[in-house]
Each structure stands twice: as C-alpha cells, then as structure tokens.
GUPAGU-38076 format. One record per atom (N, C-alpha, C): x, y, z. Coordinates in steps of 0.05 Angstrom, whole numbers, padded with zeros to 5 digits, always signed. Example, Ala and Ser with C-alpha at 12.3 -4.5 7.8 and 13.67 -1.06 7.14 Angstrom:
2
+00264-00114+00156 +00246-00090+00156 +00264-00066+00156 +00257-00045+00142 +00273-00021+00143 +00258+00001+00157 
This chain:
172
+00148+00234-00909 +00160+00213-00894 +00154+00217-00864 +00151+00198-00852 +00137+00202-00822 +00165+00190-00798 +00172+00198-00780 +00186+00191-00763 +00167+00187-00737 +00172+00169-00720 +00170+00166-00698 +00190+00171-00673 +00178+00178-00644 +00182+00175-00632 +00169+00165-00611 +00186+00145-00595 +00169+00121-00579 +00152+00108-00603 +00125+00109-00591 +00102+00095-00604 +00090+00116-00624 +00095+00137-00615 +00082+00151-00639 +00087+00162-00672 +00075+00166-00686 +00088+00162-00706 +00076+00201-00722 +00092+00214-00728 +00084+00239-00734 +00087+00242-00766 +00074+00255-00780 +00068+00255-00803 +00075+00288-00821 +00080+00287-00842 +00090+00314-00856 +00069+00330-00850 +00046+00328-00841 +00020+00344-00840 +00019+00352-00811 +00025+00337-00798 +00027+00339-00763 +00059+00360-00762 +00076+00352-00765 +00098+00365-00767 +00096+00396-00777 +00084+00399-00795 +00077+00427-00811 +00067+00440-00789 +00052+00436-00785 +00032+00448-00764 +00050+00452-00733 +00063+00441-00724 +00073+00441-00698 +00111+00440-00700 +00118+00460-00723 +00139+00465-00726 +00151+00483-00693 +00173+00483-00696 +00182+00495-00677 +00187+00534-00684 +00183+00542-00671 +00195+00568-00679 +00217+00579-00684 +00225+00586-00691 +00263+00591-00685 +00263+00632-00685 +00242+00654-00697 +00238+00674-00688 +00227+00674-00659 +00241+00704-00651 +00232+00709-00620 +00199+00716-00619 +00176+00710-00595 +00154+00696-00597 +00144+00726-00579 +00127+00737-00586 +00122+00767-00587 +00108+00765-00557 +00116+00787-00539 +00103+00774-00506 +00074+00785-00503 +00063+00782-00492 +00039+00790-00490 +00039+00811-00473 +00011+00822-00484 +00002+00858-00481 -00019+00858-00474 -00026+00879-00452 -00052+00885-00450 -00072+00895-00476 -00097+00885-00462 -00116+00905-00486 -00144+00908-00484 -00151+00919-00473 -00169+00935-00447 -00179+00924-00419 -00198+00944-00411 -00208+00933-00390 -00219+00902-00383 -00209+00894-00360 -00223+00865-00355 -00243+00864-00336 -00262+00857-00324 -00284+00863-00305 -00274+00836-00285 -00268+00840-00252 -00270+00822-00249 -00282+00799-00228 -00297+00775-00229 -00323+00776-00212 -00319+00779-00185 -00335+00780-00163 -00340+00777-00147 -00324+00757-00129 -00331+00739-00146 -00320+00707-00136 -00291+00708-00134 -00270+00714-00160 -00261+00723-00162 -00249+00742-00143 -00255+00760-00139 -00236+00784-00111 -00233+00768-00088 -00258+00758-00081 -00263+00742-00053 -00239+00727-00057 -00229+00709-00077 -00205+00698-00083 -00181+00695-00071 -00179+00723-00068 -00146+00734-00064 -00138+00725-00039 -00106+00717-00035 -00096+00713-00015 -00096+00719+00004 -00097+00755-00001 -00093+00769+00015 -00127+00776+00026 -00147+00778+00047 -00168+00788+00050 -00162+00827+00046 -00182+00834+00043 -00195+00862+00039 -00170+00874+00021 -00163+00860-00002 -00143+00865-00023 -00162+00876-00040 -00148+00908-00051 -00171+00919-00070 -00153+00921-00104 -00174+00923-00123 -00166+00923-00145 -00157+00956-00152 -00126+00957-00166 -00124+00985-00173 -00129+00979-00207 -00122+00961-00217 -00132+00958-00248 -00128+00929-00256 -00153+00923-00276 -00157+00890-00292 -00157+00900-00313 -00139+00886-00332 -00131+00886-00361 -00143+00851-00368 -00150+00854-00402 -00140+00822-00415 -00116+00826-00418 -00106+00803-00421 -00072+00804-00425 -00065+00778-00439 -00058+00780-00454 -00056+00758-00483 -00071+00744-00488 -00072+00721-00493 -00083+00704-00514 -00080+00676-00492 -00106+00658-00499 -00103+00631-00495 -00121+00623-00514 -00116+00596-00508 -00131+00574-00531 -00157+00573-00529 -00168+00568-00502 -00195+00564-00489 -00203+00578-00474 -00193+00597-00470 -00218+00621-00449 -00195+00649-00456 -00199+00657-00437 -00197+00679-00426 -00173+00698-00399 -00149+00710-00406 -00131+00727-00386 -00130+00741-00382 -00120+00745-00358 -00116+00775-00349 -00096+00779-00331 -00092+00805-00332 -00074+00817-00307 -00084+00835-00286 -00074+00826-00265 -00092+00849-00251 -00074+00854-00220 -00073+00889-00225 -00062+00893-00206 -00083+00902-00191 -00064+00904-00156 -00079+00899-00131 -00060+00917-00113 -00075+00920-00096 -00072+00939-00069 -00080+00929-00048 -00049+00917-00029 -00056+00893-00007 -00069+00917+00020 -00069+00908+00038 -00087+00925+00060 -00063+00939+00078 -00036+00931+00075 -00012+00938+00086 +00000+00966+00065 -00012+00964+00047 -00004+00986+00022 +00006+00982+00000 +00020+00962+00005 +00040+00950-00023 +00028+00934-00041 +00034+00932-00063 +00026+00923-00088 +00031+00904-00094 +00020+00883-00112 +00024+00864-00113 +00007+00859-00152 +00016+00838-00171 -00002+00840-00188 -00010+00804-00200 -00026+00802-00206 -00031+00772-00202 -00043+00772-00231 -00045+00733-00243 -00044+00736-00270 -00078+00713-00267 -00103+00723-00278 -00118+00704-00277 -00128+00686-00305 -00138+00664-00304 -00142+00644-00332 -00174+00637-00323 -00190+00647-00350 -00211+00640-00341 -00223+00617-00364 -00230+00589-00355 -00239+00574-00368 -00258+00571-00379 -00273+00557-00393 -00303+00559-00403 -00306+00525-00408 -00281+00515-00413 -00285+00474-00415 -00289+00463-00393 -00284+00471-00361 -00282+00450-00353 -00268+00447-00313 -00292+00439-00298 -00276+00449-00265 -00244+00429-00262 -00251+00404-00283 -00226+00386-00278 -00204+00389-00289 -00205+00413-00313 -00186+00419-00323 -00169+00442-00314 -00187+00451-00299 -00177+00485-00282 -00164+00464-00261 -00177+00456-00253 -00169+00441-00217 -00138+00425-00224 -00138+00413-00246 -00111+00393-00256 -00096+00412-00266 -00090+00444-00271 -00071+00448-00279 -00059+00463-00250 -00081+00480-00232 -00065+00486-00203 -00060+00471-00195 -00058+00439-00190 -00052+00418-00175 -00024+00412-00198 -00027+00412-00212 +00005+00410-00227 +00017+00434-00219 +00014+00455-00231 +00025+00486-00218 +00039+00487-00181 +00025+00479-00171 +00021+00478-00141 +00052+00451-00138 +00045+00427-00150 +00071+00411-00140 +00090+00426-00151 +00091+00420-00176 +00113+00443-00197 +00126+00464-00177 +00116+00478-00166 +00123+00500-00154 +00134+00496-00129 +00126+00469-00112 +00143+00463-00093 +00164+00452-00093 +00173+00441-00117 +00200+00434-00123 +00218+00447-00137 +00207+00474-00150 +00218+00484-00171 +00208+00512-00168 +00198+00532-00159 +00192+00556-00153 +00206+00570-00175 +00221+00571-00190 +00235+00591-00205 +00215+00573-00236 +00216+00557-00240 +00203+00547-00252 +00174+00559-00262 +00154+00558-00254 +00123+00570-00253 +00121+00592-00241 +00106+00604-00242 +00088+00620-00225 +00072+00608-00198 +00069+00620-00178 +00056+00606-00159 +00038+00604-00158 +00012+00593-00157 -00017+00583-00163 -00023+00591-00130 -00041+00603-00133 -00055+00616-00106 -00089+00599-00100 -00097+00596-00116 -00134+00579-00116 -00142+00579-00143 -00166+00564-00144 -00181+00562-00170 -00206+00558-00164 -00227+00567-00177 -00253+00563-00168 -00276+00570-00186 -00294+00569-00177 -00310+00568-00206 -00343+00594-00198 -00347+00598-00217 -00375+00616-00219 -00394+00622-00239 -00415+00632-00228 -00427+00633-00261 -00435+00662-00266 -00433+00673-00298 -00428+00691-00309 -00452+00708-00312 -00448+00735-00299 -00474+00747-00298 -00487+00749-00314 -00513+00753-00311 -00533+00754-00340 -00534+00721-00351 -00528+00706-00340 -00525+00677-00363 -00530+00658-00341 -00525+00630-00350 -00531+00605-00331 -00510+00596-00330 -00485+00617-00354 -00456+00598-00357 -00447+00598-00334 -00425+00576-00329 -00405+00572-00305 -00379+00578-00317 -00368+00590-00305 -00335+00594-00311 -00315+00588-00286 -00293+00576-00306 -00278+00567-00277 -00241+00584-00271 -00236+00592-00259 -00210+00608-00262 -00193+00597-00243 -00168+00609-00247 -00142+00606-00239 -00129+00612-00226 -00120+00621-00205 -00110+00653-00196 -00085+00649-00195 -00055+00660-00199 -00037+00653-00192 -00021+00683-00194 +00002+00678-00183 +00027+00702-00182 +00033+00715-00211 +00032+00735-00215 +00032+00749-00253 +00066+00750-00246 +00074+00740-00279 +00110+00742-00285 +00115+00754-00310 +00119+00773-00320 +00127+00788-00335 +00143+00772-00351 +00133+00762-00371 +00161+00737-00395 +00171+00766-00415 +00157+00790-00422 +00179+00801-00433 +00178+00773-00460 +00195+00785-00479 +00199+00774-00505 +00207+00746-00497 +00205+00713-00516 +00214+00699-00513 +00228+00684-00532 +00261+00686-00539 +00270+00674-00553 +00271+00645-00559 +00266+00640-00576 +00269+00611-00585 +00292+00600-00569 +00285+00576-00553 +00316+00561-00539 +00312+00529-00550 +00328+00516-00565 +00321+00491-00555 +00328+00483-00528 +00307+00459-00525 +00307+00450-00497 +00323+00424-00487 +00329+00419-00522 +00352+00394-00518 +00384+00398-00532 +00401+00389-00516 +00433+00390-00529 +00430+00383-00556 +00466+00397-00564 +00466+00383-00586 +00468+00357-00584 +00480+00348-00567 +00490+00324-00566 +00467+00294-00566 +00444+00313-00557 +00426+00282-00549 +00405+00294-00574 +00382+00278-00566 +00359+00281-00590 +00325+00271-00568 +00315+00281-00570 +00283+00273-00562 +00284+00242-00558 +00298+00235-00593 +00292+00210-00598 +00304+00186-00590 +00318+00196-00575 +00335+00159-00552 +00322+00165-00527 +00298+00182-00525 +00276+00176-00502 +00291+00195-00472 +00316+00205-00484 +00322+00221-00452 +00322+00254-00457 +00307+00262-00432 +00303+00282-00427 +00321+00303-00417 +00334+00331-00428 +00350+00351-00424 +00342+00376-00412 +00373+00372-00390 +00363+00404-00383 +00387+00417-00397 +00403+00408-00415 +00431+00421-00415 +00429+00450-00419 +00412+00452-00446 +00412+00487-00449 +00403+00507-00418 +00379+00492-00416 +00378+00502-00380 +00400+00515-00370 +00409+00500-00354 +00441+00501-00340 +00468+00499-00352 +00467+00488-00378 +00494+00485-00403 +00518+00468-00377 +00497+00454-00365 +00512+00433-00356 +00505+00408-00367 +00524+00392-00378 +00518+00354-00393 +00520+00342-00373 +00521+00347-00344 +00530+00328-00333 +00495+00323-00312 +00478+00344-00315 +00457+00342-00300 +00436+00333-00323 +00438+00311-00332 +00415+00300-00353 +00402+00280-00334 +00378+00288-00334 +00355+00268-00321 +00342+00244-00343 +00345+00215-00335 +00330+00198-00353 +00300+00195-00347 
C-alpha cells in the first residue's frame, strides 16, 4: 500500500529501503593515513598552518573524508573535517553555499564551511573537488524523531519540538 505525501507518492519498496532507524547509528572512525594535496593546505584559513596528522574518517556516498589535525602558526591546534568529491565543482560549491548561509543563522547547527575548491589528482588527469570546513566530533548518534507526537510530516508542517520540546516554536 503506498501513502503519499504532498505530491509524492512512496511505495512498500521505497519505504523498505529508506526506513528510519530507531538503533543508535555507530559514529565514525578513523582508518588510516590520508595524504593531503597541496591545493588543499594552501586552503587553510589560517596561512603557514602545518599538518600534525590526516586520517580518512568515515564513510560518504560519493567521494571521500577526512580529518585532519593542524598546527596554527600561534601554536594552538585546531582540527578540520575535509569531503573530497569526484561528481562535480557545482555540487561541492552548492553544499558550502548552503553550509555557509546555514551557519549564519544557525552556527550551532552545522559546522562552519571555511572554502571549497578543486584540483587534479596526482599521477591522473582526474579533477577532484573538496570542502573544507570546522571538524565536530558527533560521537554516537541516537535515533531522535524530528517530529512531535502530536503533528505528522503529513499535514505539510515542519517541527522543531523534539529540538527544543517546545510546541509552541513550530515553524510552517
């Protein structure tokens, strides 16, 4: 049996597949060395910021993460989280430009997006495009729903209640 919401209409096969989780969602881990380019370091916010270690660090759909800590020129440390693409400069560029507003209205929200930029991969003709932004430690992530009991996806309004477990700050 298929339910809709809005216009769309989702199906027992679509649903299977994009169940929700309700176990806690295992955080991501390093797991080895990450190399990282040139282009890349030049990157950093900070100028003459040196690398003390690059890790991969979990999993994405379409490229490639990492973590990487750094050693600002003042002494202090700092560790930053990079996404390296392989689809696409408009798809790198459209998610720091989402990240980047996101973050000006909402800072606790995202991570802070520092640049994005693109290069090509030594030894190859490939181009890769990356991400750079502030690294945040998520630590384990329990399942939350994101909507009250009270409302549903499906009368089209959007919840922050579990957020704040305030009903009275519901955005339409």
């Amino acid at each position: 049996m298929a339910e809709s919401i809005s216009r769309l209409t989702i199906g027992d096969v679509q649903r299977s597949i994009e169940s929700t989780p309700t176990d806690g969602i295992e955080p991501p881990q390093p797991s080895g060395a990450f190399i990282v380019h040139d282009v890349v370091q030049k990157s950093f916010p900070i100028p003459e910021t040196k690398i003390i270690r690059a890790q991969n660090y979990g999993q994405s759909l379409w490229g490639r993460t990492a973590k990487i800590r750094v050693e600002l020129p003042s002494g202090g440390r700092q560790t930053y989280f990079l996404k390296l693409d392989e689809t696409g400069w408009n798809m790198c560029k459209g998610e720091f430009e989402a990240l980047k507003e996101i973050y000006g209205v909402s800072p606790a929200f995202v991570p802070q997006p520092y640049t994005y930029g693109r290069y090509v991969q030594k030894g190859t003709d490939k181009e890769l495009y990356f991400l750079l932004m502030e690294f945040r430690d998520v630590g384990e992530q329990v399942y939350q729903n994101l909507f009250c009991e009270k409302h549903s996806i499906s009368n089209g309004t959007y919840m922050r209640c579990n957020w704040e477990r305030k009903h009275e700050q519901h955005a339409l």
